[in-house]
N, CA, C and O atoms as CSV, one atom per row, in Angstrom:
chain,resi,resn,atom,element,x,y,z
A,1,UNK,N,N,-8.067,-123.303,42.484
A,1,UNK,CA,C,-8.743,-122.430,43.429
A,1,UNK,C,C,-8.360,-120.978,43.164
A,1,UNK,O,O,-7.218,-120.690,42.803
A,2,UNK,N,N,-9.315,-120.060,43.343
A,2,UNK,CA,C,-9.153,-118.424,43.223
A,2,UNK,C,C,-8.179,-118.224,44.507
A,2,UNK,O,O,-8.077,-118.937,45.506
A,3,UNK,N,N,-7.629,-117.261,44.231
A,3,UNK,CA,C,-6.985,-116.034,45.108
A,3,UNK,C,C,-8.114,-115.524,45.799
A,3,UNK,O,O,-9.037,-115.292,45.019
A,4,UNK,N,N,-8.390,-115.246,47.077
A,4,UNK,CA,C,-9.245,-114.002,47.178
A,4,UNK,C,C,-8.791,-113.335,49.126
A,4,UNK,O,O,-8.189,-113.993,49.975
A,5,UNK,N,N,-9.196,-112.282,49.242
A,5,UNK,CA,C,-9.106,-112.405,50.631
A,5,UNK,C,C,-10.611,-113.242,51.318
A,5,UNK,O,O,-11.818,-113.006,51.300
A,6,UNK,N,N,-9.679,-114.363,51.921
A,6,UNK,CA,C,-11.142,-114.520,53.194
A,6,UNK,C,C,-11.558,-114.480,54.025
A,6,UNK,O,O,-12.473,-115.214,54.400
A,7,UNK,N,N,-10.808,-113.204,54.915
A,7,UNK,CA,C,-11.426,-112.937,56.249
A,7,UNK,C,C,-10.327,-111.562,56.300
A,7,UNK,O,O,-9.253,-111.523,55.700
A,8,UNK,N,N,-10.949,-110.356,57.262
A,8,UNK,CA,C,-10.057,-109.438,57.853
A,8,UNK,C,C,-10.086,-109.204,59.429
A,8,UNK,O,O,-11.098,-108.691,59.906
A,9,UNK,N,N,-9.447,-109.414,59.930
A,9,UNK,CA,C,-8.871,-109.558,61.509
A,9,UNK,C,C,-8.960,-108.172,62.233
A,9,UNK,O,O,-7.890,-107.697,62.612
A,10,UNK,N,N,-9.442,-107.876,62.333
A,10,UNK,CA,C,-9.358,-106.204,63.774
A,10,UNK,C,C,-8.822,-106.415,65.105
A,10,UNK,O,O,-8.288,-107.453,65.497
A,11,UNK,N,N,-8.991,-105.433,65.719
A,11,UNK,CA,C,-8.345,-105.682,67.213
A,11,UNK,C,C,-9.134,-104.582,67.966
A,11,UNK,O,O,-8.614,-103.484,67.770
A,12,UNK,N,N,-10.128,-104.535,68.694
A,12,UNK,CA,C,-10.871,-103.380,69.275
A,12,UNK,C,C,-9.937,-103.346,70.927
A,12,UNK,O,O,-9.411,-104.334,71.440
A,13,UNK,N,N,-9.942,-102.152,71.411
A,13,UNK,CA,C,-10.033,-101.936,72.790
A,13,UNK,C,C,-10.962,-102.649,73.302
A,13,UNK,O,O,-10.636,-103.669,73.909
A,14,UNK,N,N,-12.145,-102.336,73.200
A,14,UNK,CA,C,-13.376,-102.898,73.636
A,14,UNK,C,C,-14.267,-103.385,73.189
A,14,UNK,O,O,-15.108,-102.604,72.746
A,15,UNK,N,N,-14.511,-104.628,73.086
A,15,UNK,CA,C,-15.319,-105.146,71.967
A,15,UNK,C,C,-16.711,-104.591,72.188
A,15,UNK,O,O,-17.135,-103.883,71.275
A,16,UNK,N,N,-17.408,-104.763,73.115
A,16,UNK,CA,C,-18.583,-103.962,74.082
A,16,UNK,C,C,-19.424,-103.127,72.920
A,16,UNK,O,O,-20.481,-103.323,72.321
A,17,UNK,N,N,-18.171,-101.856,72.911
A,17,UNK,CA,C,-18.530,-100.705,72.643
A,17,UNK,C,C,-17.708,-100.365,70.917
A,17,UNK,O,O,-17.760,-99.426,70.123
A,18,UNK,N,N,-17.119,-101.471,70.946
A,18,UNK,CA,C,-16.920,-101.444,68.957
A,18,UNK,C,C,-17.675,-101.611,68.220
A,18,UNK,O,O,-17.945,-100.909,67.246
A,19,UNK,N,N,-18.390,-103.072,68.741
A,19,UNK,CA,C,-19.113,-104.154,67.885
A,19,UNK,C,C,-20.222,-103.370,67.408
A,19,UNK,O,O,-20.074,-103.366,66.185
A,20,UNK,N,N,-21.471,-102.561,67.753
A,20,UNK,CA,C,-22.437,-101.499,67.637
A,20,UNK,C,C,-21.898,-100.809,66.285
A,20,UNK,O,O,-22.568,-100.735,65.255
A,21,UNK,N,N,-20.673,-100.347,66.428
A,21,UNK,CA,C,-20.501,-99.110,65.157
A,21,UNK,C,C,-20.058,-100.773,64.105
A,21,UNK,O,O,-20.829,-100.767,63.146
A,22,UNK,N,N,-19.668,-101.306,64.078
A,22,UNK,CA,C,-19.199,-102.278,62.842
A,22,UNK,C,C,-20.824,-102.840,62.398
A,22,UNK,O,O,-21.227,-102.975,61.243
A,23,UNK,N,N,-21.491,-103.075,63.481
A,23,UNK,CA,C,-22.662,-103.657,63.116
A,23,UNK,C,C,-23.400,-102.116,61.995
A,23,UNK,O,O,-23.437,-102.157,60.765
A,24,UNK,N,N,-23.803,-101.139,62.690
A,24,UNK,CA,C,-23.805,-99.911,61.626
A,24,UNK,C,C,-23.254,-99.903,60.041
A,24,UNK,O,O,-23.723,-100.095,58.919
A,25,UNK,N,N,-22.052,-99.585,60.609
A,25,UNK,CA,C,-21.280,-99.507,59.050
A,25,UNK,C,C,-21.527,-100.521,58.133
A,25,UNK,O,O,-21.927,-100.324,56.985
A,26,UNK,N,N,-21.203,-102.017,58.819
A,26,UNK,CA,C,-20.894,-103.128,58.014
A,26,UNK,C,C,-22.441,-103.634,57.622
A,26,UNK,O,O,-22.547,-104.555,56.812
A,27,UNK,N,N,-23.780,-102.955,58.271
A,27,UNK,CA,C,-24.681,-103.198,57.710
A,27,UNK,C,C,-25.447,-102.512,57.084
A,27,UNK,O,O,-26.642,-102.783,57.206
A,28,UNK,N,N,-25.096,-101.516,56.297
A,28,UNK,CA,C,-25.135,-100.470,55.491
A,28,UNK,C,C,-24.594,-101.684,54.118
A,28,UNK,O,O,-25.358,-101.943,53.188
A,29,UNK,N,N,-23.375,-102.223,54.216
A,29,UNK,CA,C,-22.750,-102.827,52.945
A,29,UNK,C,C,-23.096,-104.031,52.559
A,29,UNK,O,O,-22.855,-104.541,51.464
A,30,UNK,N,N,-24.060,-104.819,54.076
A,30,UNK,CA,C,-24.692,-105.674,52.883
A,30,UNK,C,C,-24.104,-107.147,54.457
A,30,UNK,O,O,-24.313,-108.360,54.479
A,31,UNK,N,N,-23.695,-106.637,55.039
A,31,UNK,CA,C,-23.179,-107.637,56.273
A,31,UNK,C,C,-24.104,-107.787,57.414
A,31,UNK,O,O,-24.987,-106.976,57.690
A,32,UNK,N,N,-23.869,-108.786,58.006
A,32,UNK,CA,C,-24.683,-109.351,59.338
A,32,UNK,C,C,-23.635,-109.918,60.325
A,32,UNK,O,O,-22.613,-110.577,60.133
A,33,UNK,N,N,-24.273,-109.405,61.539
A,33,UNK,CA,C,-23.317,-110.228,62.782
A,33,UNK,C,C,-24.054,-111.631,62.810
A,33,UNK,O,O,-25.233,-111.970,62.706
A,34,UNK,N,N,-22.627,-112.432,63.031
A,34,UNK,CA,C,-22.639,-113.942,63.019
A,34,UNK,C,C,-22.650,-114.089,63.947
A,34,UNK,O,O,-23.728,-114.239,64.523
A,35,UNK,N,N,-21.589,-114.125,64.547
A,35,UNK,CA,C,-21.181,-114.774,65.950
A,35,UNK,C,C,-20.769,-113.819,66.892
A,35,UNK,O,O,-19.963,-113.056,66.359
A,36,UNK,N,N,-21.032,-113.467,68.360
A,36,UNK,CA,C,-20.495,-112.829,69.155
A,36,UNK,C,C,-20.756,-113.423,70.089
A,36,UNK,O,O,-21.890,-113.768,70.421
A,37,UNK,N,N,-19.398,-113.708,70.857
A,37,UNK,CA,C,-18.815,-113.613,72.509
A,37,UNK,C,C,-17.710,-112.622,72.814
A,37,UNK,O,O,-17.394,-111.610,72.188
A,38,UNK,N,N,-17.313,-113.024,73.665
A,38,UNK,CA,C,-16.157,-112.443,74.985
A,38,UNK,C,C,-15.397,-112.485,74.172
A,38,UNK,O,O,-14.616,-111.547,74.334
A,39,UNK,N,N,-15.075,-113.225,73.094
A,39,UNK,CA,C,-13.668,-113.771,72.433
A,39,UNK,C,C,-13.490,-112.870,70.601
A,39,UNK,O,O,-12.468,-112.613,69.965
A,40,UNK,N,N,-14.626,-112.673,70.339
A,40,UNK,CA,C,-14.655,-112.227,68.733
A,40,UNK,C,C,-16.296,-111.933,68.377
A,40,UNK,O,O,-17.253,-112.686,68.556
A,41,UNK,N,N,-16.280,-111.223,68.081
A,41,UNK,CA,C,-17.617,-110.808,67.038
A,41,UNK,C,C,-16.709,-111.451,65.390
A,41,UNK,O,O,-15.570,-111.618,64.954
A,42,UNK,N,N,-18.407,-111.646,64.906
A,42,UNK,CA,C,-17.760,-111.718,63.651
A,42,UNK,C,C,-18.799,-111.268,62.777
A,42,UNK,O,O,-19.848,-111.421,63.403
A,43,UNK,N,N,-19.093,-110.681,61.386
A,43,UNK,CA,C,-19.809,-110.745,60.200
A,43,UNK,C,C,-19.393,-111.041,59.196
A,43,UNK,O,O,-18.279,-110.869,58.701
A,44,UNK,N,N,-20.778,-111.776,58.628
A,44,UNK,CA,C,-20.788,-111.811,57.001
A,44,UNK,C,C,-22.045,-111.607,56.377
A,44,UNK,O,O,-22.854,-110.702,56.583
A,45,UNK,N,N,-22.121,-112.747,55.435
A,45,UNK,CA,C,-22.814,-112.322,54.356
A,45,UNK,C,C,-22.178,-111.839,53.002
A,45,UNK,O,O,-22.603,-112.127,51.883
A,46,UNK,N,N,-21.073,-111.046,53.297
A,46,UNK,CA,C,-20.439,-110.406,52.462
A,46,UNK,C,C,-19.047,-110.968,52.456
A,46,UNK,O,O,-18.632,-111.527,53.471
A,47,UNK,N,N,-18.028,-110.820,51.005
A,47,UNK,CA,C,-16.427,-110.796,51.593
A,47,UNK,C,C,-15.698,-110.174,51.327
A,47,UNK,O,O,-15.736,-109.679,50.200
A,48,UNK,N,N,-14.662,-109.870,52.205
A,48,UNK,CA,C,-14.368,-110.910,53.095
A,48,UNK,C,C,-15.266,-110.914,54.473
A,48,UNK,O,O,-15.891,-109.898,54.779
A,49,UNK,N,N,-15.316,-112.324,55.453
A,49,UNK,CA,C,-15.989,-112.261,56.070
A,49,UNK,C,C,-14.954,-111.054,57.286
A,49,UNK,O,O,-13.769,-110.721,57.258
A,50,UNK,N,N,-15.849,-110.770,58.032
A,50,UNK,CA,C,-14.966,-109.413,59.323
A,50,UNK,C,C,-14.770,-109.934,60.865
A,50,UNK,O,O,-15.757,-110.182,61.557
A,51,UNK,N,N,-13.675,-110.056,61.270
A,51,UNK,CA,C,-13.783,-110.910,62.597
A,51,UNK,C,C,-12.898,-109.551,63.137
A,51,UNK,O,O,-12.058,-108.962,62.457
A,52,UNK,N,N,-13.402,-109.115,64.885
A,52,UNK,CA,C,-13.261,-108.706,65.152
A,52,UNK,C,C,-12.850,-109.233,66.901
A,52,UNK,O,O,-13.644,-109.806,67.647
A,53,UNK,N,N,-11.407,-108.848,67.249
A,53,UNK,CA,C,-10.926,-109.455,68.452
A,53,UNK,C,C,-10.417,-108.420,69.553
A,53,UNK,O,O,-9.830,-107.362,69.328
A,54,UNK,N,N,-10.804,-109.007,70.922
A,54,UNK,CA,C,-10.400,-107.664,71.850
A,54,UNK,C,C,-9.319,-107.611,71.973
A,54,UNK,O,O,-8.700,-108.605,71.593
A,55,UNK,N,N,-8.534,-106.470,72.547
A,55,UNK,CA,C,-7.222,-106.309,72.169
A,55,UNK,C,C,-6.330,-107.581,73.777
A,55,UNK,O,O,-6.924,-107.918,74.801
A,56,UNK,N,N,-5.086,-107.905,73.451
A,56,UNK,CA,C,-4.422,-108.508,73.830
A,56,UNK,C,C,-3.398,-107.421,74.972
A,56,UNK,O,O,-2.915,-106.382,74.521
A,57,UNK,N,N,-3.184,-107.812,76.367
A,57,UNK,CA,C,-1.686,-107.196,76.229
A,57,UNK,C,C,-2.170,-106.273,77.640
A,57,UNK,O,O,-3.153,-106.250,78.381
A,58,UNK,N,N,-1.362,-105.821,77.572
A,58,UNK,CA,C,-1.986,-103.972,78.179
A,58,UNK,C,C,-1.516,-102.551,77.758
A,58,UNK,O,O,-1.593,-101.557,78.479
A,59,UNK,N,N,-0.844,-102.599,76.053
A,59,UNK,CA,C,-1.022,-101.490,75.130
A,59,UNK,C,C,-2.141,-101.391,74.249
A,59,UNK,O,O,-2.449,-102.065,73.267
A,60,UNK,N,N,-2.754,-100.294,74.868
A,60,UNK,CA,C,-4.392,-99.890,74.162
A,60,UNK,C,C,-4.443,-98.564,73.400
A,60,UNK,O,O,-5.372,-97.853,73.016
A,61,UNK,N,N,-3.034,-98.484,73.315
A,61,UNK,CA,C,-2.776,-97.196,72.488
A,61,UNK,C,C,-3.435,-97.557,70.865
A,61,UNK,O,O,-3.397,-98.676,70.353
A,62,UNK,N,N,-3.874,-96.644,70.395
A,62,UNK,CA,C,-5.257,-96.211,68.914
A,62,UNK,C,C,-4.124,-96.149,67.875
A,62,UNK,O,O,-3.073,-95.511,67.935
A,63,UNK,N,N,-4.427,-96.686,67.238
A,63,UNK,CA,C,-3.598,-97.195,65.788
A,63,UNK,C,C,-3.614,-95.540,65.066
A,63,UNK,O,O,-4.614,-94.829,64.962
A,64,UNK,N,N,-2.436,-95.250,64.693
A,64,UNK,CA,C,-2.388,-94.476,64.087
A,64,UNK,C,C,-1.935,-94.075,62.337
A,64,UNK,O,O,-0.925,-94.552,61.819
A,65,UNK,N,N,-2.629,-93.389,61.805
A,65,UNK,CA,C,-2.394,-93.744,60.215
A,65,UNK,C,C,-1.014,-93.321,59.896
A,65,UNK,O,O,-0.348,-92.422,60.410
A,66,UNK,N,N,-0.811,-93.881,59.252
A,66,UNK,CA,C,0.897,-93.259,58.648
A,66,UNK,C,C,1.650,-94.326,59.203
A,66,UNK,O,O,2.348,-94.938,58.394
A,67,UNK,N,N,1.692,-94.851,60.874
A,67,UNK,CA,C,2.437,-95.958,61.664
A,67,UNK,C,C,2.667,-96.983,60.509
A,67,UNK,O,O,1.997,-97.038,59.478
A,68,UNK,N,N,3.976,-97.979,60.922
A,68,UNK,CA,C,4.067,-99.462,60.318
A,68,UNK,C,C,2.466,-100.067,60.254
A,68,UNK,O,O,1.872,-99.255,60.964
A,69,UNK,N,N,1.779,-100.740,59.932
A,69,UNK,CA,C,0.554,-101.704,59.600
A,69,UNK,C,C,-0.001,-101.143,58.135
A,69,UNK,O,O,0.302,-100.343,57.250
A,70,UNK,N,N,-1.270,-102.349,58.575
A,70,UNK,CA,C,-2.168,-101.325,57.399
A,70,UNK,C,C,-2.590,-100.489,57.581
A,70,UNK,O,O,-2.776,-100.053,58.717
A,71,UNK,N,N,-3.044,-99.701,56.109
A,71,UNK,CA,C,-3.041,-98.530,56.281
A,71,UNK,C,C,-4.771,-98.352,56.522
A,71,UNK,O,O,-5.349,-97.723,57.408
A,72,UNK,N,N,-5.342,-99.152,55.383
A,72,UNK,CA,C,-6.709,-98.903,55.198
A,72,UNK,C,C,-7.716,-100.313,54.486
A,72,UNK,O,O,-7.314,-100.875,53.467
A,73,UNK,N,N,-8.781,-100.666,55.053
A,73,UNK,CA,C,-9.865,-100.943,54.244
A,73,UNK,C,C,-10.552,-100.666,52.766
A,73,UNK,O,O,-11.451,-99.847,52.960
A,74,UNK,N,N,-10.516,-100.875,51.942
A,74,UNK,CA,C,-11.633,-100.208,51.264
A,74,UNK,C,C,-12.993,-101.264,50.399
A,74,UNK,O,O,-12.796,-102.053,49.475
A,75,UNK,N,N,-14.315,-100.942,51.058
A,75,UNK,CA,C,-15.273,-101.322,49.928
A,75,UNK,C,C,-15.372,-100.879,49.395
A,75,UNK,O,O,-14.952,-99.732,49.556
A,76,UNK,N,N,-15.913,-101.163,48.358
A,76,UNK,CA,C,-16.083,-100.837,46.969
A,76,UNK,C,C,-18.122,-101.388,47.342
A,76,UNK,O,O,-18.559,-102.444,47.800
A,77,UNK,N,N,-18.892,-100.075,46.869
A,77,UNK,CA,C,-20.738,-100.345,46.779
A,77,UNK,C,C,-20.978,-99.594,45.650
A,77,UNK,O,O,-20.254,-98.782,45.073
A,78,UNK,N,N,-22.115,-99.983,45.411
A,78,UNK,CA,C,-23.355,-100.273,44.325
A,78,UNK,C,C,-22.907,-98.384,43.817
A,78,UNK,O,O,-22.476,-98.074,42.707
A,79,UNK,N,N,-23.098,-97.666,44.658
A,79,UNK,CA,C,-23.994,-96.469,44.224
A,79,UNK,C,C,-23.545,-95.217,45.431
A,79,UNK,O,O,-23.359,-95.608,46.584
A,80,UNK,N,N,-23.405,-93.917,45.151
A,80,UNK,CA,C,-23.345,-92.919,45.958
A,80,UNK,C,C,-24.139,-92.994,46.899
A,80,UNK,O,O,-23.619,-93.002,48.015
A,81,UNK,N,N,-25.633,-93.075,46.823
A,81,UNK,CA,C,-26.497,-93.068,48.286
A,81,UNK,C,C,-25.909,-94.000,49.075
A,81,UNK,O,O,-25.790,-93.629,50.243
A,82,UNK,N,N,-25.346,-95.494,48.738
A,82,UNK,CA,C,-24.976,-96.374,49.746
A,82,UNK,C,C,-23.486,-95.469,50.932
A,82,UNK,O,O,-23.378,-95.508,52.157
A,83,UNK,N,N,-22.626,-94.792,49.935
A,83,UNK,CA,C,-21.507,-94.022,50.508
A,83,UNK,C,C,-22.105,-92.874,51.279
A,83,UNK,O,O,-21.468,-92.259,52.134
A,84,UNK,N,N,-23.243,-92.630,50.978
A,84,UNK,CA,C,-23.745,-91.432,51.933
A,84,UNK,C,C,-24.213,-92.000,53.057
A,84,UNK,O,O,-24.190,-91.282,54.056
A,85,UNK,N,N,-24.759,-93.424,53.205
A,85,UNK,CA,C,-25.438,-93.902,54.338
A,85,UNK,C,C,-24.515,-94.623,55.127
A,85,UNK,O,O,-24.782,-94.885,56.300
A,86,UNK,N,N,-23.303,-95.019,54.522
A,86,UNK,CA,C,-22.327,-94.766,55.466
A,86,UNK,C,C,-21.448,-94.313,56.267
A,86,UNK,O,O,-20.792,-94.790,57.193
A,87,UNK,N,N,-21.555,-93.069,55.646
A,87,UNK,CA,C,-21.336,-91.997,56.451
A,87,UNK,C,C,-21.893,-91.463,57.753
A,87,UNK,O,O,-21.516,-91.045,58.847
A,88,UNK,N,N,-22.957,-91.690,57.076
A,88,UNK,CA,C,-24.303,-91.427,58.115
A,88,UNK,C,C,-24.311,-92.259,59.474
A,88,UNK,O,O,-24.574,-91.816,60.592
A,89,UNK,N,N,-23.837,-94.040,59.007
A,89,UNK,CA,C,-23.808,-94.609,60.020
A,89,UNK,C,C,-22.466,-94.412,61.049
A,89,UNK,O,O,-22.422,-94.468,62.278
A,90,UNK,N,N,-21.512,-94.187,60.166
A,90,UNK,CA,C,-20.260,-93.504,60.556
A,90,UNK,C,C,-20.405,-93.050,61.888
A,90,UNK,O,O,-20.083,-93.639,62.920
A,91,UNK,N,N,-21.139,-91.479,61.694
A,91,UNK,CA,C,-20.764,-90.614,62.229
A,91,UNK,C,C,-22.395,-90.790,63.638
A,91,UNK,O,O,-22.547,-90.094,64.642
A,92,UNK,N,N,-23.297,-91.920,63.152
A,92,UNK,CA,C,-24.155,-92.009,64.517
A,92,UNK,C,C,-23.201,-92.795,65.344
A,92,UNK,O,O,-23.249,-92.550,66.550
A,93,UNK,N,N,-22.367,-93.663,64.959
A,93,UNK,CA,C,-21.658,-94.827,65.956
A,93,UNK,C,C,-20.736,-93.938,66.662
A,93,UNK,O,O,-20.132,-94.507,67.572
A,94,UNK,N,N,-20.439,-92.614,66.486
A,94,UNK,CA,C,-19.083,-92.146,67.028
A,94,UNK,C,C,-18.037,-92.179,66.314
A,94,UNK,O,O,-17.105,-91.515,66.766
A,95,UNK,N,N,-17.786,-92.918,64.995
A,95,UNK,CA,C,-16.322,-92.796,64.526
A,95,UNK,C,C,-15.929,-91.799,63.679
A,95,UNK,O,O,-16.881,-91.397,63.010
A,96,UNK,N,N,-15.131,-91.367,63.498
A,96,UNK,CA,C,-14.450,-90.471,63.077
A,96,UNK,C,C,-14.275,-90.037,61.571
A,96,UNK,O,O,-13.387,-90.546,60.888
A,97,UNK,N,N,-14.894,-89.355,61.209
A,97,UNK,CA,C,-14.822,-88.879,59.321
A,97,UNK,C,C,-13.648,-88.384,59.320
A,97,UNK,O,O,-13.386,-87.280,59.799
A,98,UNK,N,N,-12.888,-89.085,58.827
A,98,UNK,CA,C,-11.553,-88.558,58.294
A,98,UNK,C,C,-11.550,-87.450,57.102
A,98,UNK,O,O,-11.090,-86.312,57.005
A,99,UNK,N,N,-12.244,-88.276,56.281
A,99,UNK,CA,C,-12.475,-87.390,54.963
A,99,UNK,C,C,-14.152,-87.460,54.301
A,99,UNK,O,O,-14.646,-88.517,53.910
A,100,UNK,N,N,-14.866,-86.148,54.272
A,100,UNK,CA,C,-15.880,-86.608,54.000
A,100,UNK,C,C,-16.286,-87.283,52.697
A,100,UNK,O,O,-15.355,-87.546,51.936
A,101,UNK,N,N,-17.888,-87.704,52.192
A,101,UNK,CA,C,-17.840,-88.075,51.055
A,101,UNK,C,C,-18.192,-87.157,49.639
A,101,UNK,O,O,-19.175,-86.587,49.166
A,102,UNK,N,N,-16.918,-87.359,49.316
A,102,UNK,CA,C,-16.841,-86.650,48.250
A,102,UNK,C,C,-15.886,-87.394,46.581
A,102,UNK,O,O,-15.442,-88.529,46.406
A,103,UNK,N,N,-15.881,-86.480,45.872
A,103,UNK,CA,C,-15.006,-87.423,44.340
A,103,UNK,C,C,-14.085,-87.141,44.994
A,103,UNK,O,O,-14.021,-86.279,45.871
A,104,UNK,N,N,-12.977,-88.118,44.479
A,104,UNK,CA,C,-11.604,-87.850,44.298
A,104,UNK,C,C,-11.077,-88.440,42.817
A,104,UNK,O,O,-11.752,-89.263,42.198
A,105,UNK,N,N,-9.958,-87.991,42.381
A,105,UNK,CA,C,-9.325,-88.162,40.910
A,105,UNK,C,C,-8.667,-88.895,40.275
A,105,UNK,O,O,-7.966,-88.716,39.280
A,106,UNK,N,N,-9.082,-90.450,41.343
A,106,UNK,CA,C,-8.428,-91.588,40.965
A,106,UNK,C,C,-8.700,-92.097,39.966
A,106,UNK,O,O,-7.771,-92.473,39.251
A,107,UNK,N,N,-9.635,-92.237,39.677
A,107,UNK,CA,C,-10.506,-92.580,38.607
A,107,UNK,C,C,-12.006,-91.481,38.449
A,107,UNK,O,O,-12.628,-90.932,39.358
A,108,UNK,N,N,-12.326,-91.428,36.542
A,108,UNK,CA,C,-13.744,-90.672,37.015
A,108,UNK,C,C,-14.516,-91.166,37.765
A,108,UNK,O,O,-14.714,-92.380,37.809
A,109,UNK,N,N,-15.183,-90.187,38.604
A,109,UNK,CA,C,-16.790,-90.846,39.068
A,109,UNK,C,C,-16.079,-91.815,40.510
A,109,UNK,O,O,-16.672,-92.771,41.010
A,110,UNK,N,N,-14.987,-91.402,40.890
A,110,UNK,CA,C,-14.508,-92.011,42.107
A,110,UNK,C,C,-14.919,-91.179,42.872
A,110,UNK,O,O,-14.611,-89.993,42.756
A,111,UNK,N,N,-16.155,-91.898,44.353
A,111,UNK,CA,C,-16.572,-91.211,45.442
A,111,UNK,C,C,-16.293,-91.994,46.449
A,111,UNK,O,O,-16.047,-93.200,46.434
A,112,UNK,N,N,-16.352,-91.116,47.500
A,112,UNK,CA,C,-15.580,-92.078,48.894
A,112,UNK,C,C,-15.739,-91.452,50.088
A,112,UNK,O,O,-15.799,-90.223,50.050
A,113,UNK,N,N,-15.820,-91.981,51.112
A,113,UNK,CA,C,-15.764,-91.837,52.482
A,113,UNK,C,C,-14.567,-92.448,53.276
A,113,UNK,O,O,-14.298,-93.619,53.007
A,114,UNK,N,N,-14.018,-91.987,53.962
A,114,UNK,CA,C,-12.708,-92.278,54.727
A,114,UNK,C,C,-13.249,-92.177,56.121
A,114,UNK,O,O,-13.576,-90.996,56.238
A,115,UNK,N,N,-13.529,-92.853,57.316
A,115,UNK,CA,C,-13.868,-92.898,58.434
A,115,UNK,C,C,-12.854,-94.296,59.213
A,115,UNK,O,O,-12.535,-95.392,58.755
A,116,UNK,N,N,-12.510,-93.499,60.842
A,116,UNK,CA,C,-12.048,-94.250,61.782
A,116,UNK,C,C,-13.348,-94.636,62.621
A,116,UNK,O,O,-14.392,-94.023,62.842
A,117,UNK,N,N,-12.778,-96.156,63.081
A,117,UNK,CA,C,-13.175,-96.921,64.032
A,117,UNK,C,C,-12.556,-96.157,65.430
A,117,UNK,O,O,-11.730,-95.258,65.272
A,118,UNK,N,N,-12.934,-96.499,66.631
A,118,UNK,CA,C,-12.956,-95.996,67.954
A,118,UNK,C,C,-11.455,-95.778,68.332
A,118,UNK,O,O,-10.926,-94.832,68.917
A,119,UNK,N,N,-10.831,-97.130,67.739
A,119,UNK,CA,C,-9.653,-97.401,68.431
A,119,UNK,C,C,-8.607,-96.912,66.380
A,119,UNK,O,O,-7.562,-97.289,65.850
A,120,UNK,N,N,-9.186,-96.423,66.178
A,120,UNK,CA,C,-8.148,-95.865,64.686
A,120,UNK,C,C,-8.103,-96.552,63.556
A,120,UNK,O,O,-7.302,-96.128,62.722
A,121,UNK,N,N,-8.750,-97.523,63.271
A,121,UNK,CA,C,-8.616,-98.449,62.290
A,121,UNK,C,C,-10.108,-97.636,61.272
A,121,UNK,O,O,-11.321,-97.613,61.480
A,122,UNK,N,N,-8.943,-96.873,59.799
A,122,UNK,CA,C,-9.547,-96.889,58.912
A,122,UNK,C,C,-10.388,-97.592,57.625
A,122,UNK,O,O,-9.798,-98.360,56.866
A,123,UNK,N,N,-11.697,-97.291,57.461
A,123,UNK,CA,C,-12.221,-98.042,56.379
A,123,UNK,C,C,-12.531,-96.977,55.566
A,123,UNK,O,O,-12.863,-95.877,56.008
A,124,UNK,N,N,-12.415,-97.326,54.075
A,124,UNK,CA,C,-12.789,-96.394,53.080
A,124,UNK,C,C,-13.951,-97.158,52.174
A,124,UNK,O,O,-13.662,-97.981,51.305
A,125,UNK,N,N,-15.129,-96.818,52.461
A,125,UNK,CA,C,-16.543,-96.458,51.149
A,125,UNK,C,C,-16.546,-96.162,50.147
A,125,UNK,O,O,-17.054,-95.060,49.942
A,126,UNK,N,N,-16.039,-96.880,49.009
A,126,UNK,CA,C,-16.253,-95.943,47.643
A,126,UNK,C,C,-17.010,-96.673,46.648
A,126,UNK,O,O,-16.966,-97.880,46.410
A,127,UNK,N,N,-17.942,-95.478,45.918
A,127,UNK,CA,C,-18.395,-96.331,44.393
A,127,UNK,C,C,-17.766,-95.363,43.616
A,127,UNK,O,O,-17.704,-94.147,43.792
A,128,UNK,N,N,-17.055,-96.451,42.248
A,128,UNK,CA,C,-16.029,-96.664,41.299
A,128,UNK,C,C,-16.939,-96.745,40.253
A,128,UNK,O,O,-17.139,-97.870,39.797
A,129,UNK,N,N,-17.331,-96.124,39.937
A,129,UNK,CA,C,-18.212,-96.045,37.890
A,129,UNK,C,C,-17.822,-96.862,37.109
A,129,UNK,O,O,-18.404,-97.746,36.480
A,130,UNK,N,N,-15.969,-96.281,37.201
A,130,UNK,CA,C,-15.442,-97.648,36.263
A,130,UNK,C,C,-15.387,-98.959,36.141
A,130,UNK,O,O,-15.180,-99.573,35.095
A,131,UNK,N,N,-15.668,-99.645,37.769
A,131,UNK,CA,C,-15.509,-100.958,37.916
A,131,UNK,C,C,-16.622,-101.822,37.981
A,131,UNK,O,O,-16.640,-103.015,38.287
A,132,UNK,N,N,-18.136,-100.601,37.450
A,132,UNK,CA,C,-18.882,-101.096,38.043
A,132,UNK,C,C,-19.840,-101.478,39.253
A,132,UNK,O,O,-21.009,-101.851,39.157
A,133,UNK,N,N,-19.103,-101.306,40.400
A,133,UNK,CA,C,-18.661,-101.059,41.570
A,133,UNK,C,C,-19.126,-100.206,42.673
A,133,UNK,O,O,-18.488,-100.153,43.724
């Protein structure tokens, strides 16, 4: 059997008012909402599949970058227009452009978008020339 990731876990404040911007973003890349209740949204189509859970507890404090966890997401799409239209969806859902889309010098022809979710959880957009990607 392959290695691969098969699923990534979130944690929204509010699922309500998350699920809308993931449905945006994540359907820009090629994803569909599966399943939603009270308990988890989820999409696929794509992988890994994205399950998304309301938060637990009564600390609703917004994940902050740099903190212990992960740090970041990243897809990897087809083509620059796809990174521009996520941006686009980005910034209709409310979340937060961290960094707009532009190259960076990781590799040539590396373009990317850096955007937060409501509650702080970064995803990064990039097409990679080199990988194909």
């Amino acid at each position: 059997m392959t290695t691969r990731l098969h699923h990534l876990a979130i944690t929204a404040t509010d699922l309500a008012k998350s699920a809308p911007g993931y449905d945006a973003i994540l359907g820009v890349l090629g994803y569909r909402r599966h399943i939603t209740t009270d308990a988890i949204c989820t999409w696929n189509g794509r992988e890994p599949e994205i399950l998304l859970y309301p938060a637990e507890g009564d600390d609703r404090t917004p994940h902050q970058h740099g903190r212990p966890g992960w740090q970041h997401s990243a897809f990897t799409v087809a083509d620059r227009a796809t990174v521009h239209a996520a941006h686009e969806a980005a910034v209709d859902s409310g979340w937060t452009v961290v960094h707009p889309p532009k190259e960076y010098n990781y590799t040539p022809g590396y373009f990317a978008v850096f955007v937060e979710d409501l509650d702080g959880v970064r995803l990064e957009i990039a097409h990679i020339p080199a990988t194909g990607k």
